[in-house]
N, C-alpha and C positions, 0 to 999 in steps of 0.2 A: 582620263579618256585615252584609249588605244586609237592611234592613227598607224595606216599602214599603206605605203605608196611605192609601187612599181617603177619600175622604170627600164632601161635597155632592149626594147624590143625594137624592130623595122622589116626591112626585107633583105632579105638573103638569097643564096640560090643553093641547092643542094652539096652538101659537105661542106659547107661553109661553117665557122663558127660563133657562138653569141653568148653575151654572158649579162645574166636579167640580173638586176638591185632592188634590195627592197628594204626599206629605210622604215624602222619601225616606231613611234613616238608612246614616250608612256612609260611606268614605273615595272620593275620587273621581267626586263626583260627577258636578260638571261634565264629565266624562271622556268619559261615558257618552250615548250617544241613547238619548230614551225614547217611549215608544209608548204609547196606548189604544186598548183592543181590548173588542170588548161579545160579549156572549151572549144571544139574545134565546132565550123558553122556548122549547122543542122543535129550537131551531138549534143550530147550530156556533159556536163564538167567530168573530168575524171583525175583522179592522183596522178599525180608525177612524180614527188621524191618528197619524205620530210625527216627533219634532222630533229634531235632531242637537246634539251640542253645546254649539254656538255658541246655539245657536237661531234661528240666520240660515236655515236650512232646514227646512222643512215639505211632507212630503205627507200626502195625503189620501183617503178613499176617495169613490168618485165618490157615493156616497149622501149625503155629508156635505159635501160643497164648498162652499162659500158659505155657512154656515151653523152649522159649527162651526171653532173656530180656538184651534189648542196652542199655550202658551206656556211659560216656564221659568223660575225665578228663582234660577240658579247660587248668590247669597250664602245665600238658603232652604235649599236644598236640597228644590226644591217645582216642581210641573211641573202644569198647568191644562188646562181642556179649558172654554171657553165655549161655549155651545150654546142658537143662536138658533134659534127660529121650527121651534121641536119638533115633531113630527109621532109619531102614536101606534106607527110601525114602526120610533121610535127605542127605543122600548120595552126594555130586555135592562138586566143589570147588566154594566157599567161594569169593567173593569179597567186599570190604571194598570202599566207592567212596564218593567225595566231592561234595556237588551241585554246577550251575554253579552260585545260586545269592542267596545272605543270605533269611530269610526268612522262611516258614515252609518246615520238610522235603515231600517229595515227595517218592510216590509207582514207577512214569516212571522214565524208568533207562536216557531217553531223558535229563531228567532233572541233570544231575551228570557232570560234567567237569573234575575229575580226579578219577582216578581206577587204584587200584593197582595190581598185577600182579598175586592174590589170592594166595588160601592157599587151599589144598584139606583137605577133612573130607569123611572119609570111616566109614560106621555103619555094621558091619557085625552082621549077625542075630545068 
């Protein structure tokens, strides 16, 4: 059984910066790309950034380039999302999620088989 738990969100205020954890349980990790994906109120989930992996590959969504940057720690079994120079339309809670087949990561959240229960992130201006 795959568990997957967020963590590091709160409130901020614009340029500020925060850095989410996401502690992943379960065989094969490393096998796996994983991805963060946010919900802001009223919106749609949408991508944020997911790494493959190795962790030698990373995309990102163009809202977020420059400014947040995923990383992964295979012996953890823990995958990061640092996030600089926050702006208050990064506003949404936070989800952290495992694809469902190794491979490269993916922008469709279709492609994810486990998601954890997120973590909110407030930018106040």
């Amino acid at each position: 059984q795959v568990h997957v738990v967020e963590s590091g969100g709160g409130l901020v205020h614009t340029g500020d910066s925060l850095r989410l954890s996401c502690q992943v349980s379960g065989l094969y990790f490393s096998s796996f790309p994983m991805g963060w994906f946010r919900q802001a109120p009223g919106k749609e989930r949408e991508f944020v950034a997911t790494i493959d992996w190795s962790g030698d590959k990373t995309i990102y969504a163009d809202s977020v380039k420059g400014r947040f940057t995923i990383s992964r720690d295979n012996a953890k079994n823990t995958v990061s999302l640092q996030m600089n120079n926050l702006q208050p339309e990064d506003t949404a809670v936070y989800y952290c999620a495992r694809t469902k087949n190794p491979g490269f990561g993916s922008r469709w959240d279709a492609d994810y088989a486990y998601w954890g229960q997120g973590t909110r992130v407030t930018v106040s201006s």
